[in-house]
C-alpha angles and dihedrals in degrees: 000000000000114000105253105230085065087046097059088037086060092040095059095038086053090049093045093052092048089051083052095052098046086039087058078040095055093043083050099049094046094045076056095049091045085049100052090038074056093052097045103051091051081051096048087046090053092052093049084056106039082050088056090046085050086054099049097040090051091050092053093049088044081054091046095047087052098049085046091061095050095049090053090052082051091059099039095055086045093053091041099090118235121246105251127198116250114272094199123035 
């Protein structure tokens, strides 16, 4: 049998240890937690600006889908033949 003094003497250095340990656990944990809010806010960032880059490309198809139809209108009216007058009565 141990004598007890040394016995409480190995019982606090083992829980100090141990509040060491999950202290360096915690500050690990947290550095991870600031580095993925990091994270989150740059990709959130990048969403915001790849949503604005959707709007404005579907806008300018819309614009080019438009133009297109137009331009077809144009060529259609230029194949369909005119009504001449009749050259000979």
């Amino acid at each position: 049998m141990g004598m007890p003094i040394l016995d409480e003497v190995t019982k606090l250095i083992d829980e100090h240890g141990s509040a060491n340990i999950l202290r360096e656990r915690v500050e690990l944990a947290k550095d991870q937690q600031a580095a993925q809010e990091k994270r989150i806010s740059v990709l959130v960032l990048e969403l915001d600006q790849a949503k604005t880059e959707t709007t404005r490309l579907r806008s300018q198809l819309e614009q080019c889908q438009q133009e297109n139809r137009e331009t077809k209108k144009q060529l259609q009216s230029l194949k369909q033949p005119t009504a001449s007058p009749d050259l000979y009565p």
